[in-house]
Backbone bond lengths (Angstrom), bond angles and torsions (degrees), N, CA, C in turn:
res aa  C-N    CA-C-N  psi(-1)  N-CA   C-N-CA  omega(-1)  CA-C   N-CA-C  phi
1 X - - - 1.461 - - 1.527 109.91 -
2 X 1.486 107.23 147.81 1.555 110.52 171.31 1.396 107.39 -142.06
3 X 1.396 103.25 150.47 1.656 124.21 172.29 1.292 106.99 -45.35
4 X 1.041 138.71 95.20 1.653 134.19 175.44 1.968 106.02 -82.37
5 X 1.026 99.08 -36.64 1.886 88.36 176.15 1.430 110.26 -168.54
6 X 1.662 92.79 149.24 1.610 80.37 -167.78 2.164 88.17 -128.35
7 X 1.339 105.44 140.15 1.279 115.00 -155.82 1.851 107.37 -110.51
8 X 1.047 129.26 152.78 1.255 136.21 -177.33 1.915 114.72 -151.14
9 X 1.215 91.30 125.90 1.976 124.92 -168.89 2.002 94.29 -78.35
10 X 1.637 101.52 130.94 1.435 92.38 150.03 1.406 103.20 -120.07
11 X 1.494 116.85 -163.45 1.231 113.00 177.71 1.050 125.35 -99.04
12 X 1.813 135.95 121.97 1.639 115.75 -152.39 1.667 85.71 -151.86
13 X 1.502 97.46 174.57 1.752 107.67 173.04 1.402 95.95 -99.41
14 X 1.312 125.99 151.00 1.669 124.98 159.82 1.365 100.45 -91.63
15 X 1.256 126.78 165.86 1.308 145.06 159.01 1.826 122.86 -28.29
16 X 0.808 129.12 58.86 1.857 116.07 -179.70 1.737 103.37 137.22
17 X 1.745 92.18 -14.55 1.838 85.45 172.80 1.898 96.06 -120.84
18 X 2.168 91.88 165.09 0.770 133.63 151.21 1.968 138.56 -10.11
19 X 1.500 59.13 -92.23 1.755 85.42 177.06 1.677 123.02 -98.52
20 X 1.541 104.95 173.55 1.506 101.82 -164.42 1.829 86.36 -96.48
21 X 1.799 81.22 178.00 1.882 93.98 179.79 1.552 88.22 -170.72
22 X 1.159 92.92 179.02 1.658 100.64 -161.18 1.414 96.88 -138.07
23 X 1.514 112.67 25.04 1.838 111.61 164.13 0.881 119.40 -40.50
24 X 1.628 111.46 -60.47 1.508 120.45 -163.28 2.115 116.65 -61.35
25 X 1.213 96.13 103.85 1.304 72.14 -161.02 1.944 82.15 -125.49
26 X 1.511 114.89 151.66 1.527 147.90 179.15 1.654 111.58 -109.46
27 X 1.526 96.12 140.14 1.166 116.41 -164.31 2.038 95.61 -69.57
28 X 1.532 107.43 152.08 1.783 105.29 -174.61 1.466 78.23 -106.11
29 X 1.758 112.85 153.73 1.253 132.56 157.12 1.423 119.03 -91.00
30 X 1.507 118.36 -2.23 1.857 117.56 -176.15 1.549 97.65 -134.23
31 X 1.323 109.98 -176.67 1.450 108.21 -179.21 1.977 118.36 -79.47
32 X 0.865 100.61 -166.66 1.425 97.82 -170.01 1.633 89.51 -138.80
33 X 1.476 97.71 173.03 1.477 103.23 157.54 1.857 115.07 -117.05
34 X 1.130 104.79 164.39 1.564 103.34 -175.47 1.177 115.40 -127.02
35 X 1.603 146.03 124.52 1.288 129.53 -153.04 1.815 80.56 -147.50
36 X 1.594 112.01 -174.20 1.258 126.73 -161.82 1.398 112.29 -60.80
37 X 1.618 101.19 -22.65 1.695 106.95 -162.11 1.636 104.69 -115.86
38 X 1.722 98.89 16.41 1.385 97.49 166.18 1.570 132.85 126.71
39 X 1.820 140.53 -109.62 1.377 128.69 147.02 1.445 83.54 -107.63
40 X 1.298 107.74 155.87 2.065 130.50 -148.52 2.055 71.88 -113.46
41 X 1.579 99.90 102.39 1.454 100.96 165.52 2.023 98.10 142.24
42 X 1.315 97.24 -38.45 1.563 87.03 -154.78 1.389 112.86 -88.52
43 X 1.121 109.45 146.27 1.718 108.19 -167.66 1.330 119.39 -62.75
44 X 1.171 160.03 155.91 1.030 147.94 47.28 1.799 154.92 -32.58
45 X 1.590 106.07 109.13 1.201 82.58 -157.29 2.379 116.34 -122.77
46 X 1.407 75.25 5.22 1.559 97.07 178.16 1.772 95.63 -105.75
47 X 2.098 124.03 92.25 1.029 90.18 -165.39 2.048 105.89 -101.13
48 X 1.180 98.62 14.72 1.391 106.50 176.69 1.455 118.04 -73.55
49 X 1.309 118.07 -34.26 1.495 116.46 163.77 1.475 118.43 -120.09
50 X 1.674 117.40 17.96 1.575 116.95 175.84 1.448 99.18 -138.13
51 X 1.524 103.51 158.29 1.660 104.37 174.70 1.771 105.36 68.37
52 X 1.424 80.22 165.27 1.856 98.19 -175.52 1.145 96.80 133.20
53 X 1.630 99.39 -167.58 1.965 109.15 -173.67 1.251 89.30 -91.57
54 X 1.032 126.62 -21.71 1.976 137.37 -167.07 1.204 120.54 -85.78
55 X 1.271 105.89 -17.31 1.622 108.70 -178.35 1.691 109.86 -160.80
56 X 1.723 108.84 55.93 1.227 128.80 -169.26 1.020 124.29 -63.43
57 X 1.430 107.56 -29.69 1.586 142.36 -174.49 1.296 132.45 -160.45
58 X 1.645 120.85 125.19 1.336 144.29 174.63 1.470 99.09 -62.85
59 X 1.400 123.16 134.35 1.540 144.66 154.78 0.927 118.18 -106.58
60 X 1.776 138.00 129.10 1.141 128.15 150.45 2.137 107.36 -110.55
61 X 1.223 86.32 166.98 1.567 93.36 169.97 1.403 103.71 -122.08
62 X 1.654 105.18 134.90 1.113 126.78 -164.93 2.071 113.88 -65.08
63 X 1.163 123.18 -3.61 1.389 151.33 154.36 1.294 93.34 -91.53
64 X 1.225 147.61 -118.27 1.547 117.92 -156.92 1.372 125.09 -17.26
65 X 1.273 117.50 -11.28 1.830 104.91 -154.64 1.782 68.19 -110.38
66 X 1.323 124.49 -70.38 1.659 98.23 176.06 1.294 138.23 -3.61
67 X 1.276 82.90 -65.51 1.681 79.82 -172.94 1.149 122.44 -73.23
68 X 1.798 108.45 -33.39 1.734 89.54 161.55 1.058 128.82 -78.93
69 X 1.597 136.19 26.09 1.579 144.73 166.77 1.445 95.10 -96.21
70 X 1.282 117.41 -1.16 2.251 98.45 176.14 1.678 78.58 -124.19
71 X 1.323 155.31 11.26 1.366 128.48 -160.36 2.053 76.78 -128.10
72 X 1.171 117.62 -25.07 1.546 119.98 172.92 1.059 108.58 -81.84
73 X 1.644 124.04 -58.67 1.179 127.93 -170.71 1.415 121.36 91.48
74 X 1.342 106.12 15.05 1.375 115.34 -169.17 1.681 78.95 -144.79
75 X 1.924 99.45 169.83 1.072 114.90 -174.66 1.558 119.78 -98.30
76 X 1.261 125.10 142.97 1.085 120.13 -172.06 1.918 133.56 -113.75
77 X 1.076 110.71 83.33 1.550 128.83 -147.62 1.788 93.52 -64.94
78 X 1.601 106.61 143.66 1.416 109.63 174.23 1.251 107.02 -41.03
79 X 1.808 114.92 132.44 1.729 113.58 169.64 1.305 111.68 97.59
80 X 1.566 122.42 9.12 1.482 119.00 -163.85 1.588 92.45 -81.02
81 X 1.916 113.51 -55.44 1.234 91.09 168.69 1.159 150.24 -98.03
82 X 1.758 111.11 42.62 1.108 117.20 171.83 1.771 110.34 90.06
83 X 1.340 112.92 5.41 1.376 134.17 -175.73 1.668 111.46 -67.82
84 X 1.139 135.00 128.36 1.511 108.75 -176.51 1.729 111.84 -100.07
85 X 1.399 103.89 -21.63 1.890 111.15 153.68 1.121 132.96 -104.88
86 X 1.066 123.60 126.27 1.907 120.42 174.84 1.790 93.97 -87.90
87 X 1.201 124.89 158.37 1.301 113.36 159.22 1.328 91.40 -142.83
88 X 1.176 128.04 153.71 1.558 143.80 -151.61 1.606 106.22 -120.24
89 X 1.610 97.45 117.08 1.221 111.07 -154.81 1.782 154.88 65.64
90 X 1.715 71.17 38.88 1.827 84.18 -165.98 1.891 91.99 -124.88
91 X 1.531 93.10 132.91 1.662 89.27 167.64 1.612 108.08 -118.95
92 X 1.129 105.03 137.87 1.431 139.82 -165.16 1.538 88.58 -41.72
93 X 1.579 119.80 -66.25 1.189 129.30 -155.26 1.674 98.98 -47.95
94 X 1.262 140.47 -25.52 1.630 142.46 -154.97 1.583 96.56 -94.86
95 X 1.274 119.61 -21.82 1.700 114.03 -177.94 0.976 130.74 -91.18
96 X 1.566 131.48 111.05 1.325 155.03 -159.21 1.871 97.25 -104.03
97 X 1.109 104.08 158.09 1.744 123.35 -169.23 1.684 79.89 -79.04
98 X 1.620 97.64 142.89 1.354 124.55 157.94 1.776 101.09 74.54
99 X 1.665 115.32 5.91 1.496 110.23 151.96 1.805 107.65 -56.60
100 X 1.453 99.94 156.94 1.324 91.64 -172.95 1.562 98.59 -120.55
101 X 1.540 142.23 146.67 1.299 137.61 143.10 1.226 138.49 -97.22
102 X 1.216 128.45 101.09 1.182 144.09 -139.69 1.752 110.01 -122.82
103 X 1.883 87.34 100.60 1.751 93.51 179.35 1.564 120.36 -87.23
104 X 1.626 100.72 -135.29 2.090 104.77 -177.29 1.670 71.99 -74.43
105 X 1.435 139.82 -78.90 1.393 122.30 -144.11 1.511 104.87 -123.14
106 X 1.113 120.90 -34.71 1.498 126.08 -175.82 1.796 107.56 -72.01
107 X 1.316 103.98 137.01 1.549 105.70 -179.57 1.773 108.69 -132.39
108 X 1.384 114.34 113.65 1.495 112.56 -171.67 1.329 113.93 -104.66
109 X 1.654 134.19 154.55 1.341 133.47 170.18 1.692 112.45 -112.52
110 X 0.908 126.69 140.07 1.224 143.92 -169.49 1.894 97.06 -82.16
111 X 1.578 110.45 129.46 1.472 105.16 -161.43 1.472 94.31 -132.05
112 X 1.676 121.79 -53.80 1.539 122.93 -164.37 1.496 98.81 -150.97
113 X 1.712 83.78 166.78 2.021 81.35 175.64 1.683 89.56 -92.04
114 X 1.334 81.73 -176.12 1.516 94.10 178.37 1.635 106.67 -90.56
115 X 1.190 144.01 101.81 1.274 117.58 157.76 1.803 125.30 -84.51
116 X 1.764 92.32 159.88 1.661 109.03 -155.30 1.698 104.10 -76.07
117 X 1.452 112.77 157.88 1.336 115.66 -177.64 1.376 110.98 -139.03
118 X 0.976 113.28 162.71 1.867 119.76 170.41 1.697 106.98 -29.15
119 X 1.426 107.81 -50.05 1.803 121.13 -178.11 1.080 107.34 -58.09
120 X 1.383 126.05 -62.38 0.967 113.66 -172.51 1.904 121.42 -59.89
121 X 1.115 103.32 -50.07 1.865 106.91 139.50 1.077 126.88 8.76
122 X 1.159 102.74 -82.40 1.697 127.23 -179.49 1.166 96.39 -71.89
123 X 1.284 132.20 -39.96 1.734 113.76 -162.38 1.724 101.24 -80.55
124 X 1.309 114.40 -25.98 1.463 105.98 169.76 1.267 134.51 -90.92
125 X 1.508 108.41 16.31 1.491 128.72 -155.96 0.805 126.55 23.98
126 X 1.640 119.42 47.36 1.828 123.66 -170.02 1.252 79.86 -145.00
127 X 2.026 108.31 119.03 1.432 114.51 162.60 1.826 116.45 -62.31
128 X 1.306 96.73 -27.84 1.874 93.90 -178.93 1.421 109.69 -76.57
129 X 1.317 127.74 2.99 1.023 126.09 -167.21 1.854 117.25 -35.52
130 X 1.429 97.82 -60.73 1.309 122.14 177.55 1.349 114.69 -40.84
131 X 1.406 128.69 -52.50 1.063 130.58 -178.85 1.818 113.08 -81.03
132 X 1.156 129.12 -5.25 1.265 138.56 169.34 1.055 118.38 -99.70
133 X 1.225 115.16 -26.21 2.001 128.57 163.28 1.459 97.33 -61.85
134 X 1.407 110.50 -54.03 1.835 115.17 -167.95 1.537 106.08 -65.34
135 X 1.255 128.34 -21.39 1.492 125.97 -137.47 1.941 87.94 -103.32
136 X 1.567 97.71 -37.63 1.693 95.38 -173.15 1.315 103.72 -89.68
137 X 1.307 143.71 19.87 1.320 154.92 -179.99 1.639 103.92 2.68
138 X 1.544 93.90 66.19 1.878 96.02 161.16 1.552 104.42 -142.29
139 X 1.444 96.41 80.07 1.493 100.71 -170.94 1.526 126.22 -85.47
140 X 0.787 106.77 154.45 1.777 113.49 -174.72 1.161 108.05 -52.67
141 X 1.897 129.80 160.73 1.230 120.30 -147.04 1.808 84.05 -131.33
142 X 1.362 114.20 132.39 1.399 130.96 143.32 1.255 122.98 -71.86
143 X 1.671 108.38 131.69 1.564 109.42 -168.03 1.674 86.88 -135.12
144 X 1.383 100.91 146.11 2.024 103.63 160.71 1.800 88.08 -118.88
145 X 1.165 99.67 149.62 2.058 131.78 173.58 1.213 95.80 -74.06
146 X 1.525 111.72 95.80 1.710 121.05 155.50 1.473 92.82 -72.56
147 X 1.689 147.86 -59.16 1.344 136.55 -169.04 1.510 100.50 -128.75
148 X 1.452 99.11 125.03 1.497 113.44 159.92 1.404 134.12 -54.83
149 X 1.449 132.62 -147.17 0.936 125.67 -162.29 1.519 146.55 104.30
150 X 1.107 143.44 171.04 1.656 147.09 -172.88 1.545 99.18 -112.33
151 X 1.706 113.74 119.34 0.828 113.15 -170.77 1.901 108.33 -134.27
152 X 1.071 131.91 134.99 1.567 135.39 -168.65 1.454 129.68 -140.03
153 X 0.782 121.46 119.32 1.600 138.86 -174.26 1.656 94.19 -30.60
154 X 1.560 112.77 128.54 1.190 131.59 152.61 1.571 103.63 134.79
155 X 1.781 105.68 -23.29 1.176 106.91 -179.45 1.493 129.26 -37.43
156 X 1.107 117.63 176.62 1.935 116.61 167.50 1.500 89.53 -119.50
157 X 1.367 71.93 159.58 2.026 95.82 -174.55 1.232 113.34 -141.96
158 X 1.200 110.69 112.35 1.380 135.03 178.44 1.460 117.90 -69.86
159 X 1.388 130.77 104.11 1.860 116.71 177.08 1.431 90.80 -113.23
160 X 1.399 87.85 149.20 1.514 126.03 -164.03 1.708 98.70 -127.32
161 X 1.108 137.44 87.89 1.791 146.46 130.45 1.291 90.41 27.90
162 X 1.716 118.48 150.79 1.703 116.72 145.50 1.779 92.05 -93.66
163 X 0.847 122.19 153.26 1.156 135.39 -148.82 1.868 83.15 -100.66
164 X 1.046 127.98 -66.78 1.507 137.79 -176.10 0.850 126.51 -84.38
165 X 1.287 149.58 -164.29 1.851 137.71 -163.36 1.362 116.38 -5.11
166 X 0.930 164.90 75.95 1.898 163.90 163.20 1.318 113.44 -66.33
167 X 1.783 104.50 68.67 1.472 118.03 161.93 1.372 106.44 -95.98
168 X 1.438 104.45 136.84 1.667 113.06 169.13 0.942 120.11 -87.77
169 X 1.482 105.51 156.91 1.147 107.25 179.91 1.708 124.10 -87.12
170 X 1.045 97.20 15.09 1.656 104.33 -173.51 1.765 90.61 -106.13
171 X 1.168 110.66 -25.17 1.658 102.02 -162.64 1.541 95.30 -78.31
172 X 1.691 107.50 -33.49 2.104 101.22 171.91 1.091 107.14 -32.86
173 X 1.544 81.97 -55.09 1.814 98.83 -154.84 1.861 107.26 -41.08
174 X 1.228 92.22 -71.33 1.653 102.18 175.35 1.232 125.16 -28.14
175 X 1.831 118.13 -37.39 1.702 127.41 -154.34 1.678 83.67 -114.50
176 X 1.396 140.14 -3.15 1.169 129.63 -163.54 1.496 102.84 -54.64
177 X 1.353 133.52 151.74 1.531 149.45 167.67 1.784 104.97 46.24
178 X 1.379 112.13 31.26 1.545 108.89 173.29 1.667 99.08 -122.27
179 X 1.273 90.36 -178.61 1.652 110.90 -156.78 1.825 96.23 -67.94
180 X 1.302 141.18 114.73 1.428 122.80 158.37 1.415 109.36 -97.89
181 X 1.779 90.34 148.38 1.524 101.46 165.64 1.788 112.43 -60.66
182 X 1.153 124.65 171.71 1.206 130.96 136.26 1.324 136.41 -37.44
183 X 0.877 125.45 -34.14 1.747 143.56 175.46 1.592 82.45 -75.81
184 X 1.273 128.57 -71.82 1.590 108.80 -156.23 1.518 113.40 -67.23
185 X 1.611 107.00 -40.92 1.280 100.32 -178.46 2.081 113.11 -54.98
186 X 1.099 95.52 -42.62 2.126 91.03 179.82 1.082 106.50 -51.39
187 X 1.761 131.83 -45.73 1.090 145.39 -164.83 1.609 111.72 -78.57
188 X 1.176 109.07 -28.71 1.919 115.22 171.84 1.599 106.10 -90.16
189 X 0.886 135.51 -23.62 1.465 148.20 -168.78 1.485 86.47 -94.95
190 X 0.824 160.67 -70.58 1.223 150.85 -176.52 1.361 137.99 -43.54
191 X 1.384 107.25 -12.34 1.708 138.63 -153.14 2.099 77.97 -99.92
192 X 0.809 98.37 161.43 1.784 109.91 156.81 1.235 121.31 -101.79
193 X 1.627 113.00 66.76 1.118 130.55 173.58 1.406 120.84 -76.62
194 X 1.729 114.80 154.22 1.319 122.29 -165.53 1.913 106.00 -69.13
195 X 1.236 112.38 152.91 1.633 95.84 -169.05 1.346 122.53 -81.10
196 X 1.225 121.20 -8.39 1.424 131.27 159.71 1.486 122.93 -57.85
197 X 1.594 112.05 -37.00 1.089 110.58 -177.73 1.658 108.30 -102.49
198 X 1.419 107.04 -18.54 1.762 96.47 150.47 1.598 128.49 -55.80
199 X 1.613 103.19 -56.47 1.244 115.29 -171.64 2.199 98.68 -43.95
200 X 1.068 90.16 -41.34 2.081 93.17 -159.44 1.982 89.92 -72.78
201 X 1.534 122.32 -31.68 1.343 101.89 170.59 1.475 110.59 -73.60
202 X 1.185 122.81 -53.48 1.569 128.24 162.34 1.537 108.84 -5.33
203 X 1.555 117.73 -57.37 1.421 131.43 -142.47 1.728 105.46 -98.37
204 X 1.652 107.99 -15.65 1.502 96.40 -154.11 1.759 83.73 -124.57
């Protein structure tokens, strides 16, 4: 596998909202740097449900983004969803919490899916968005920066298994804000999940 593009958010209004967000994010042509809170530049600007050490960085796999270019029918340019890595030849559905991706220096862990919002909505100009994001359950991947570093499109990327608990991240995705048994909650709590999305199993 290789880094196919690595994408960066400024801060803007979308069309019909308010406030700014830093979805919109464009593919970089040089390297970047990568620090605890993520690529050193790109916005975040909702920080109650974006950003942190836990969710530093958006992943997509370059097969997820496929398939939603034949299920859209339209084409889908690095950054459409707001992803800040493409990595080439990885499908979303195979990544379990505490897989690791491991570039020339930067090394990331896989923490939460992404779940969909009104923004993202708007950024695809499809009000159903949300419910068609939810329905194909191959959701975008939350990573926190175990190793920093300068990191640039073309690289290879090494994934590394979590060796222990092997919850996916698509199966969160699936059980997100519903009732869990006990068995799942020990079994998700166990994963090295991002703390936001512990704290909400913690809570329910």
């Amino acid at each position: 596998m290789k880094l196919a593009a690595i994408c960066l958010g400024r801060p803007e209004v979308l069309a019909g909202k308010s406030y700014k967000t830093g979805i919109n994010k464009t593919p970089l042509h040089a390297p970047v740097m990568v620090d605890a809170a993520g690529l050193v530049g790109d916005a975040v600007c909702n920080r109650k449900h974006h950003g942190g050490p836990d969710q530093a960085i958006l992943l997509e796999g370059s097969v997820t983004l496929d398939w939603w270019m034949q299920e859209l029918g339209r084409p889908l340019p690095a950054g459409s969803f707001g992803e800040n890595l493409v990595v080439d030849g990885l499908d979303n559905r195979e990544v379990c919490v505490g897989d690791r991706f491991a570039f020339n220096e930067v090394v990331l862990e896989a923490t939460a899916p992404r779940i969909p919002c009104a923004t993202f909505a708007a950024r695809m100009g499809d009000s159903r968005f949300v419910k068609r994001y939810t329905a194909a359950s191959r959701p975008g991947i939350y990573c926190r920066v175990v190793a920093g570093g300068m990191i640039a499109a073309g690289e290879l990327v090494r994934v590394t298994p979590h060796e222990d608990a092997r919850v996916a991240i698509s199966q969160l995705f699936q059980l997100y804000g519903k009732r869990l048994t006990d068995e799942q909650k020990q079994a998700f709590l166990a994963a090295p999940l991002a703390e936001r999305l512990r704290a909400k199993i913690l809570a329910s």
